[in-house]
N, C-alpha and C positions, 0 to 999 in steps of 0.2 A: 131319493138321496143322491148327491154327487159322488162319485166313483173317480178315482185317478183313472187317467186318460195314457194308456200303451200303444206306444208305437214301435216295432218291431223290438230292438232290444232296449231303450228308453223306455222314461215312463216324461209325461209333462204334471207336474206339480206345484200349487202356489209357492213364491218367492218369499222369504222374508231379508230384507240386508238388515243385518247389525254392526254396533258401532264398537268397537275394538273387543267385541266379544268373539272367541271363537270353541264352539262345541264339538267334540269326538265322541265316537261313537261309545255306545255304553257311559254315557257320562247325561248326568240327570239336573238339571239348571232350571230355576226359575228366570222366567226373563218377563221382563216392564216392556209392551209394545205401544206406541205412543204414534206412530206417523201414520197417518190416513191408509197409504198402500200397504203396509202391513197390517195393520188391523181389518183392511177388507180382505188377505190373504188369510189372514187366521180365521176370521169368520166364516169364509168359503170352504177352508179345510174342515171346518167341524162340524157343518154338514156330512161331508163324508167320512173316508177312513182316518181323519184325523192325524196326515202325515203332509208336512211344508218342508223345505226344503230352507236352510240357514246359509246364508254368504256372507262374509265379511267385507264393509266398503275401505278402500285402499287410502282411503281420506277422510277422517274422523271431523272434519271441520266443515266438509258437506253435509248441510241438512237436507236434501231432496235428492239422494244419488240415483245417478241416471244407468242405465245397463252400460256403458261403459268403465264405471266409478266400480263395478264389484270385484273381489277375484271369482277364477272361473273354478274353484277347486270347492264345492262345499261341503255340506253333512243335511241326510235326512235324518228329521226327527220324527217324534210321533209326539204330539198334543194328548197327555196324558188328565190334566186338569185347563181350565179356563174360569178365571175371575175376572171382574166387573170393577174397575176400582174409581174414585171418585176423580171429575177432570176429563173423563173419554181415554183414560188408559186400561189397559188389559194386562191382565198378569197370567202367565201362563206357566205348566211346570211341562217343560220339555225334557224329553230322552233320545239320547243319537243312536241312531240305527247303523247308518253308515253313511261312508264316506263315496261320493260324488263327482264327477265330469259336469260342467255344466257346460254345453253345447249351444243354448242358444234362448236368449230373454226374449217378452215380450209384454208388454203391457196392455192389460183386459179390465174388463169391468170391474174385477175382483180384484185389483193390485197386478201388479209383478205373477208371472209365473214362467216357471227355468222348464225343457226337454233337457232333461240329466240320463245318466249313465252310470253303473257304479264301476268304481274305483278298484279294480282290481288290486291286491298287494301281492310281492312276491312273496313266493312260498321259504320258510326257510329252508336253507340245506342243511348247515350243523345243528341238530336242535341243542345239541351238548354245548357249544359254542353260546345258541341264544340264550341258555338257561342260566350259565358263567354270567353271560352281560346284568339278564333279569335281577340275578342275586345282587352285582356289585351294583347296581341304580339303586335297591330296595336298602342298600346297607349307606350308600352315598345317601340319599334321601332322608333317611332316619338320621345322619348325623347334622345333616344341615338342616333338621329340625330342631337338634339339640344347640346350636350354636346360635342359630336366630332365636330360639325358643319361642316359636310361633304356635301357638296353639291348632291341635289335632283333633277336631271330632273322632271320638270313640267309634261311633257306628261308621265312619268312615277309614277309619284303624283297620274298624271287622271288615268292609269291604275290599280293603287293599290287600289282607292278609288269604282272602279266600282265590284272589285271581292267580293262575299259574299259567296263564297266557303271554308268550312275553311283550307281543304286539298290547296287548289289551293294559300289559302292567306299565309301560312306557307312554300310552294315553293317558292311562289314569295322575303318573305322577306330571306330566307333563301340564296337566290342568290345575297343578297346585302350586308352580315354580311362577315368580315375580320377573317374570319376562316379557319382552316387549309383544305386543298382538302381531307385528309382523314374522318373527321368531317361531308365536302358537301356528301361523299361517303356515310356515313350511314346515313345521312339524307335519302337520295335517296333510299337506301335496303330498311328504315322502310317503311312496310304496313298497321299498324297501324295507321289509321288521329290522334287519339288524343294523341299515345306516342311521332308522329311527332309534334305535339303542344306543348307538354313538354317539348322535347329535342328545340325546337326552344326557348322559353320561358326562361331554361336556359341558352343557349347559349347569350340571349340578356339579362338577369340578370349580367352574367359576364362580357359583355362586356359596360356596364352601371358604374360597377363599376371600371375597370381598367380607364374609360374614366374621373370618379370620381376623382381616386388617380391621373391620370394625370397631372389636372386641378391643387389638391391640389400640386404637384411634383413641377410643375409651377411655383405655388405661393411661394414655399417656394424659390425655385432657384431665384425667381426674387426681394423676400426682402433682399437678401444677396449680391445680385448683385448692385456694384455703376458704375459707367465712364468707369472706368479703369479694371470692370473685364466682360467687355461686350464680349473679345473676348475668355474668360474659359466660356461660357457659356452653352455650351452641355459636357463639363468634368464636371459642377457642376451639370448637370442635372444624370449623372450617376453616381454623389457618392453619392447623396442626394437618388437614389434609394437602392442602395446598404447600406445607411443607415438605411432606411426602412423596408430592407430585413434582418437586424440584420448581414451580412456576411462579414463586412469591414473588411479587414486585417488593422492592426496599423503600418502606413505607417512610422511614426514618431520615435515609438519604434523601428524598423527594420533601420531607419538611423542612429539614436543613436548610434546601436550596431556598425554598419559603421565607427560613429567617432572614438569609443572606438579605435576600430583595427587599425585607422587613425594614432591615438597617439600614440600607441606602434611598428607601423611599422617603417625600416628602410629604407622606401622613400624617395631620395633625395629633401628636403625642398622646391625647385622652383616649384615642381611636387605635393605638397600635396594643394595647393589652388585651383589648378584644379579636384583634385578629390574630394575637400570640397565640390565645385560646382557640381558635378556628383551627391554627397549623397542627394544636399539639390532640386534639379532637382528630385531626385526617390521621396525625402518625398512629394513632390509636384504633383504626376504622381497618378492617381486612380489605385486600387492595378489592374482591370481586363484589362487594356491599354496595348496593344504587344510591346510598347516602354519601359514600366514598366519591363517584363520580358529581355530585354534586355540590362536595366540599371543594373539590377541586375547581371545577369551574369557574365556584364563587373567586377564589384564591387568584385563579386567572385574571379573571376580569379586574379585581382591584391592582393587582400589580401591571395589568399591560394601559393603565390610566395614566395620560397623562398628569403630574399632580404637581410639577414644576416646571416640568418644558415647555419655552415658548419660541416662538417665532419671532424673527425682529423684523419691525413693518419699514417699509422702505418709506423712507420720507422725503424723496426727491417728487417736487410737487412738477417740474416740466416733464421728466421721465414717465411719470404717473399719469399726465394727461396724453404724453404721446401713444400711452397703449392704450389708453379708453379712446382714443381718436381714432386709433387703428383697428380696433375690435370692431366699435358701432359708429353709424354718421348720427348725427345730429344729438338729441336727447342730453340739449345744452344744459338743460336744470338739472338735470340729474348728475351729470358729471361736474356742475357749482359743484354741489352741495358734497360728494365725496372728495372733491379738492380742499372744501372749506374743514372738511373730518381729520384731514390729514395736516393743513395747518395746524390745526389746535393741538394734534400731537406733537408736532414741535415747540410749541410754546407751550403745553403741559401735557407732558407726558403719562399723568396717572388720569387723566381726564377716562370717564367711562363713557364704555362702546354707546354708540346711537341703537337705537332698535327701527329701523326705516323700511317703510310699505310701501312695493312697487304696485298702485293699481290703474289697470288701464284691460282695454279688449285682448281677446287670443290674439301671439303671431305680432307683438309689437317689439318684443327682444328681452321678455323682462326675466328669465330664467338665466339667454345666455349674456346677459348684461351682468348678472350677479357672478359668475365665473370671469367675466373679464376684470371685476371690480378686485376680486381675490389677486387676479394676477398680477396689477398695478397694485398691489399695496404687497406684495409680497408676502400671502397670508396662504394656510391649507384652505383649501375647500369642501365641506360638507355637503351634503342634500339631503332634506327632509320632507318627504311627499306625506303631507298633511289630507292630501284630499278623498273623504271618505271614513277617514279615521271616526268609529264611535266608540271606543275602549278609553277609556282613562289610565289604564296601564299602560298602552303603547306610548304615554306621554310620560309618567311616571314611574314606570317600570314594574312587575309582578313581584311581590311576596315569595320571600323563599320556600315558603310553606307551600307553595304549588309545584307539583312536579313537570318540568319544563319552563321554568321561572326563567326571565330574561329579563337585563336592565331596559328601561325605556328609548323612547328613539335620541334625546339628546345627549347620555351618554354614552352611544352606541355611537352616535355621530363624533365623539369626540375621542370616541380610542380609533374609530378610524382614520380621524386627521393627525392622530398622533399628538397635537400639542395642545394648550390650553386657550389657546386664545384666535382659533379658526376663525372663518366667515362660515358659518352656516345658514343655506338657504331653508327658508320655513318655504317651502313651496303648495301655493292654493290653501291657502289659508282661509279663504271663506269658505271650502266647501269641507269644513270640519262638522259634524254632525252628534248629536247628544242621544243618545236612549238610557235603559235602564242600566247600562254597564259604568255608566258615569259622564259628567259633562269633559272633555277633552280641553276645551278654550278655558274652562276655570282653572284646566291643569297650565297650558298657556301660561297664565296669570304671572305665577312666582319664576316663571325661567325669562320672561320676558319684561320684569318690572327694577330696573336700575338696583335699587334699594333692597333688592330683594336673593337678587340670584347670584349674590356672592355667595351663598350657603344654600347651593339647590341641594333637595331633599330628591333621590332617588331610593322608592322601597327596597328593589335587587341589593344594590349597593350600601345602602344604609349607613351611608356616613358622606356628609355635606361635601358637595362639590361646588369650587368655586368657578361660576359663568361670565361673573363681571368683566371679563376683557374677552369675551366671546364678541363677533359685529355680528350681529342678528340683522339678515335681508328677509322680507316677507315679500311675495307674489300676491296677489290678487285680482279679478275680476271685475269684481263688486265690494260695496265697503256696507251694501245694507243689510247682510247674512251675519256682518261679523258682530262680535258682543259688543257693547258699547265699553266695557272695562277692559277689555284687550284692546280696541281700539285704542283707547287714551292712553295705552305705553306706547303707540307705532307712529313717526312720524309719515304722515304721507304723502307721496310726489306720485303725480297722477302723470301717466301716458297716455297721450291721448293717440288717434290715430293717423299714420303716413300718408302726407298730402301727393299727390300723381310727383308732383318732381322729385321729391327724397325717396319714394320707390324706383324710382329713373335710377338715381347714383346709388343706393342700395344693392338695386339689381346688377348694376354692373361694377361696382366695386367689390361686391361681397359673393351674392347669388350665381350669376353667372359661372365665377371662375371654381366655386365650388363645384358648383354642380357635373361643368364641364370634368374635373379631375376626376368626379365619384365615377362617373361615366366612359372612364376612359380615352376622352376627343384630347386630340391636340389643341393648340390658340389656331390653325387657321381648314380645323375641321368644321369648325360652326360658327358663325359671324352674327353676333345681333347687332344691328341697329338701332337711333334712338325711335325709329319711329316706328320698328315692331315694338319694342320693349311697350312703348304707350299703346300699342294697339293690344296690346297681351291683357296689358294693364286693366283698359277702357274697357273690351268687348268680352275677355275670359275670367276676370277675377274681381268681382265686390267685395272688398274686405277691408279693414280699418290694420290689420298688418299685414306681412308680408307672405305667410306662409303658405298660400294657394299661388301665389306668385311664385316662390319657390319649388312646389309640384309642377308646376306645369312649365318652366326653364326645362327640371329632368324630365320632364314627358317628351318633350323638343330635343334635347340631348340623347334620347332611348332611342327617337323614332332616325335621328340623325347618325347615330350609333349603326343600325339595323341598316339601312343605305349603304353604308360605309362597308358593311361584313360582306350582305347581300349582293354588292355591286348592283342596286334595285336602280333602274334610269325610269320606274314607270312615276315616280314621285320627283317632282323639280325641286332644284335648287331651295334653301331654305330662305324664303327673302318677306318684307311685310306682306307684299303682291299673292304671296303664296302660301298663307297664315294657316288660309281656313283648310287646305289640302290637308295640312299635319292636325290643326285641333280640330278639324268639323265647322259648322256654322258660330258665329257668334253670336253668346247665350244672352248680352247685355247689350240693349240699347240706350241712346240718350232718352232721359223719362219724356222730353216733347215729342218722342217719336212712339214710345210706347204707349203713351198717353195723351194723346192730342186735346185740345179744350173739347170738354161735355159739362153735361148739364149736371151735379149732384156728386160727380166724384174730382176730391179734392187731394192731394198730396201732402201729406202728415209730415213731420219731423218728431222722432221720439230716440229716446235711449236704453240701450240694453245694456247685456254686461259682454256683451261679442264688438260691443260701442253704437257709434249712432246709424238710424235705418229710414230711410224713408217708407212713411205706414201709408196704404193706402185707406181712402175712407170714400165708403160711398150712401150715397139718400136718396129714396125713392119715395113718392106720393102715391095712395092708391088708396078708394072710397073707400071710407070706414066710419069713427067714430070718434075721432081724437084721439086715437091709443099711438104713441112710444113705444115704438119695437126694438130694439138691442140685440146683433149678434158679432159673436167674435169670439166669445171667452172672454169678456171683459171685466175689470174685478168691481168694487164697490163704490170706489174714489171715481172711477173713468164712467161709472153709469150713473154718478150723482152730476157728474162734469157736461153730460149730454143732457141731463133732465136742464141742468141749469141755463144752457145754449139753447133747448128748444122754448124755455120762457121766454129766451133774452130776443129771439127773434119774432117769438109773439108779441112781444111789445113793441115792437120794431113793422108792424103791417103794415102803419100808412108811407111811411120811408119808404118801404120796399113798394108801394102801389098794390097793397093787398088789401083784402075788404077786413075788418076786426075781428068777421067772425068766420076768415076763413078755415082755419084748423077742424070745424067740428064737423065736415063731411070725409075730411080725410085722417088716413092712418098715415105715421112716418115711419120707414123703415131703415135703421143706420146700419150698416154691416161694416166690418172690418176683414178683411179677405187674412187666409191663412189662420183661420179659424183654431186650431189644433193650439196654437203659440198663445199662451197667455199674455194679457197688456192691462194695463193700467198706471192712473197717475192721470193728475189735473190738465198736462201740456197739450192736449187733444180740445181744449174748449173751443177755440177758436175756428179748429179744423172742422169740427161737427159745426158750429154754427153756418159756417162757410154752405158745407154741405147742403144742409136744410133752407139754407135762404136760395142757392141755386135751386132746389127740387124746386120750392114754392114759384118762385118767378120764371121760373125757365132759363133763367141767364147763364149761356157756361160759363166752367173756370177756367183760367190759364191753365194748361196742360203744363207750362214751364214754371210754374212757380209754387213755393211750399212753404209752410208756415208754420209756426209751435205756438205756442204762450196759452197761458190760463184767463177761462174768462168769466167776469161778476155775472148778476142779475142783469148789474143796469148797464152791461154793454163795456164795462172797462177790461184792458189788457194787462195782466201779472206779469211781472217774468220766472221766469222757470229756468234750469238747471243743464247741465250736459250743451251749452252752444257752441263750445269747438267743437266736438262731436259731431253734432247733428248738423252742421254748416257740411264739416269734412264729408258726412255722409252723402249730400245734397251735393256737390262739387262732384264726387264721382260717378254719382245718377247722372248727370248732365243738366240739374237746376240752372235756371239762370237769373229768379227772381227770388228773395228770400225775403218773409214780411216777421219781421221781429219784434217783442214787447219794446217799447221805449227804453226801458230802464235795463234793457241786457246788451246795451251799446258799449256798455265800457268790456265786458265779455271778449269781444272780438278783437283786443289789442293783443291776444297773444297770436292771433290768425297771421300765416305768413303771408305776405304781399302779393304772392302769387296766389293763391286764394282770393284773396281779397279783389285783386282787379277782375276776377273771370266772371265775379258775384254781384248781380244789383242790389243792395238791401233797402229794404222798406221798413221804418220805425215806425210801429202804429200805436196808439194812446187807447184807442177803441173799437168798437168792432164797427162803425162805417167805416173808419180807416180801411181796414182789411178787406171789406166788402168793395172800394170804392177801386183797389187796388187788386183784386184777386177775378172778381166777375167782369166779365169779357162786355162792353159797353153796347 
């Protein structure tokens, strides 16, 4: 058997913590033990003398407290009974022996166990004095039993009546008073019997009289109450306290103000008798009721809407284009087409807003284009970050039935511009996303369909707002994510990517002086030139906009900065001569340099949604069986587009001086490097045949030159899509030869001139074209 463990005046004994329970000595509880270390503490005691020691944890919302989380003041008990109950709980009927020091936890195989100490109490002096106290608690106690009328066990009557200990009768009643566990806590620390008398004494004074004001709380609730108001009967019982307490809010004057705003609002009139109903609902709600705070809210939100205020658009069309001049350079079609918007509003003024979709790569201006657009028409600006959105309420807003209900993002967007007829940007609108919580783009639908969104339907708000003289901007990347029914209400103006010279005047019209200001540089702390600016351009940044261009100005402005504080002379002068000192080596070569003519790797043209790339592709021959190998991550279209290119060159042997049946000792292998990056789409025909007819014959390809288009069976070239792109792309790899479908010639009249003269293009009909043009003779 296990025996408690004594050490000089200690004893060490298993732990149990409990959760707002606190035991005194001579006091007899069943208690539910449920946590792993307590029940291996119980277990281990009943082994032996069947005595654990009880501490109360200081934090009832911790479920695994740690020997920090106890008080150090406990109670031993003795494990009197032990049951088995269903679930791995134990029910135990404990008795306090006494009261406890706990000096020191530890945790052992068997749970928690405390080295305790008992708790000396002071002795009384007056026992005449303690005996006074004892009587007036036992007489306090009995009447604040008659006033709560809380029911007394008999056999616990007989055991009150038989103790004449005053320490012993100040536990016992102490265990019956509706007090907080921190309260039971220092009862239990005090050592003193007669300050324990006191602090008991007032504890039953106070609760004597809340028991009082109850009774009168009552009375009062119950003279005001007739038939009909039996079921307000605990909402009258807590204003009537809150009346008492002096702390009402005037629920009445706060509806008033409600009417006031009722009156003057431009609320459709079928619509103000139900919110009449809302105000006279809140006046009737007690101000601390959680339905209260949500009447109000609601109440908010519809009167801080705009429902008549508008903005007047400036319609000076030369003003108008002088700030879209001054904002952004170039993105001539785009600022037509807002020129031509604001025409029409002077020749008809109720004409409805356009719904127009900015798509083009990251880093071309199409966010801060739509804030400049705002500014030139003299309109609020909104933003609405669409991207990632898969709720359908964040488009139409939550049911008031949900607690924490919010109107959706378009009328949120429009009490924060204050008036009815903002520019709000829908920004990244293709990467709206659908799951089980609803589709988002079908909510789309009715806010962005002309005919529609004069009477948008918002769940929160539940009464039609009209969007029709909203200008809806959209963002995008890509147009092949988005729904084909949202598409069809957006017109679209595609941006395509910044050729080397409009990042030249960008940079230094816009870029530079920014940056320099974030930076802190004066104009003649840092000097660029035109021929760093293109060296920045060329060697540190491939991008189809601006925005790694603009990183790396403030990198140059940082390190230019730090010179300047440092007084550092181990770094020169900032000049093209002295590029690579401040950014390191240059990451980008011309692709003839990177790539000189080989045999099987061919230089691709393809389109993303970052814009155009050049793909590398490469073919290799090696003895096999006729098998077609594939890697890259290529999707289904782009691996039927190489089966179809490895026919078209099989048919194609004796052209190329191969035997008919050379394919069946060899395997072809196509790879696309950067594997990890999904690709696909028809525009790689050409490029894979290219490929494969270099492995076969041995002939390099031009290392300078790069090709797109889709290719037949029988050797014919398609045209295919994205060719400003992917020209733009090729232009800043350093291409100098481009072989294009025939038919995507007329494509290149929007290409600037300067483009145009840097580029050779080659118009091919078919795939000897491209061969006769591509393989090095």
């Amino acid at each position: 058997m296990t025996e408690i463990v004594k050490k000089n005046s200690t004893l060490t004994l298993p732990l149990v913590a409990l959760r707002d329970i606190v035991i005194y000595p001579r006091m007899t509880v069943n208690l539910d033990i449920g946590r792993k270390d307590s029940i291996a503490a119980v277990r281990f005691a009943s082994k032996g003398d069947q005595y654990v020691v009880t501490a109360m944890q200081k934090d009832t919302a911790i479920g695994n407290p740690e020997v920090d989380d106890l008080y150090r003041v406990g109670t031993v008990v003795k494990i009197n009974q032990m049951l088995q109950l269903p679930g791995g709980l134990i029910r135990i009927l404990a008795e306090g022996v006494s009261r406890v020091n706990i000096f020191s936890i530890t945790a052992t195989d068997h749970g928690f166990s405390a080295e305790v100490d008992d708790l000396k109490e002071t002795p009384v002096a007056d026992e005449i004095k303690a005996e006074a106290y004892r009587r007036t608690i036992l007489k306090s106690f009995f009447e604040w039993l008659r006033n709560t009328k809380q029911g007394f066990p008999d056999d616990q009557m007989k055991q009150l009546k038989l103790i004449t200990d005053p320490g012993k009768t100040a536990d016992f009643i102490s265990a019956q008073l509706l007090i907080t566990p921190k309260r039971r806590q220092d009862l239990l620390e005090e050592t003193d019997i007669m300050t324990r008398l006191q602090m008991v004494q007032r504890l039953l004074d106070q609760e004597i009289r809340i028991g009082r004001l109850e009774a009168e709380i009552n009375g009062d609730v119950r003279a005001k109450m007739d038939k009909e108001q039996q079921d307000y009967y605990l909402r009258q019982k807590i204003k009537s306290i809150h009346d008492r307490l002096g702390d009402t809010v005037s629920q009445e004057k706060e509806a008033d103000e409600y009417r006031k705003k009722l009156q003057n609002t431009a609320i459709p009139k079928e619509y103000k008798d139900k919110l009449e109903k809302e105000i006279n609902h809140l006046a009737a709600m007690p101000p601390m009721m959680a339905e209260t705070a949500v009447a109000r809210n609601y109440l908010d939100w519809i009167f801080s809407l705009p429902w008549s205020k508008e903005s007047h658009d400036k319609l000076d069309l030369k003003q108008a284009k002088k700030v879209l001049d001054h904002d952004h350079y170039g993105l001539e079609k785009i600022k037509e087409r807002i020129l031509e918007y604001l025409a029409v509003r002077v020749l008809a003024p109720d004409a409805k807003a356009p719904i127009i979709c900015f798509v083009g790569p990251p880093g071309v201006g199409k966010t801060s284009l739509a804030q400049s657009i705002a500014n030139a028409m003299g309109r609020k600006f909104a933003r609405i970050s669409l991207g990632g959105i898969h709720d359908e309420a964040e488009i139409r807003g939550h049911r008031r039935t949900y607690i924490g209900a919010m109107p959706g993002r378009f009328i949120e967007a429009i009490g924060q511009a204050g008036t009815k007829n903002p520019l709000i940007l829908l920004d990244e609108i293709d990467k709206v996303g659908a799951d089980f919580r609803g589709d988002p783009a079908s909510a789309l639908l009715e806010a962005l369909d002309p005919k529609q969104n004069k009477a948008f339907h918002d769940n929160y708000i539940d009464i039609p707002f009209d969007l029709s003289k909203v200008f809806f901007l959209a963002t995008a990347n890509t147009v092949s994510t988005i729904s084909p029914a949202l598409l069809d209400r957006m017109e679209l103006i595609e941006l395509t990517g910044y050729t080397e010279e409009e990042k030249l005047k960008i940079a230094k019209q816009y870029l530079i002086p920014l940056q320099r200001a974030r930076n802190g540089l004066k104009p003649g702390d840092i000097h660029f030139t035109d021929l760093m600016i293109r060296k920045i351009i060329e060697g540190y940044t491939r991008e189809a906009g601006v925005r790694e261009l603009e990183r790396t100005i403030g990198a140059l402005c940082r390190k230019v900065g730090k010179k300047i504080v440092m007084d550092d002379e181990s770094l020169p002068a900032l000049s093209a001569k002295t590029l690579e000192k401040y950014l390191g080596p240059v990451k980008f070569m011309p692709m003839a340099e990177e790539h000189p003519d080989a045999v099987g790797r061919v230089n691709g043209l393809a389109w993303t949604m970052a814009g155009g790339e050049v793909l590398d592709t490469e073919a290799v021959t090696i003895k096999g069986k006729g098998h077609l190998i594939l890697t890259g991550q290529l999707g289904d279209v782009m691996k039927e587009s190489a089966e179809t290119a490895y026919t078209c060159i099989r048919n194609r042997a004796k052209e190329l001086g191969l035997k008919d049946d050379f394919y069946e000792s060899l395997d072809t292998h196509i790879h696309f490097p950067e594997g990890a990056v999904p690709k696909d789409g028809p525009s790689a025909g050409v490029t894979m045949a290219t490929a494969m007819a270099s492995a076969y014959t041995g002939r390099k390809v031009r290392g300078d030159t790069a090709m797109t288009g889709e290719i037949t069976l029988t050797g014919e070239v398609l045209p295919i899509g994205g060719v400003k792109e992917k020209v733009l792309a090729a232009n800043r790899l350093g291409i100098k030869q481009i072989l294009l479908p025939e038919k995507n010639k007329r494509d290149l009249e929007e290409l600037p001139e300067s483009v145009k003269n840097k580029l050779h293009f080659v118009y091919v009909k078919n795939v000897d074209d491209v061969l006769a043009h591509a393989l090095v003779k």
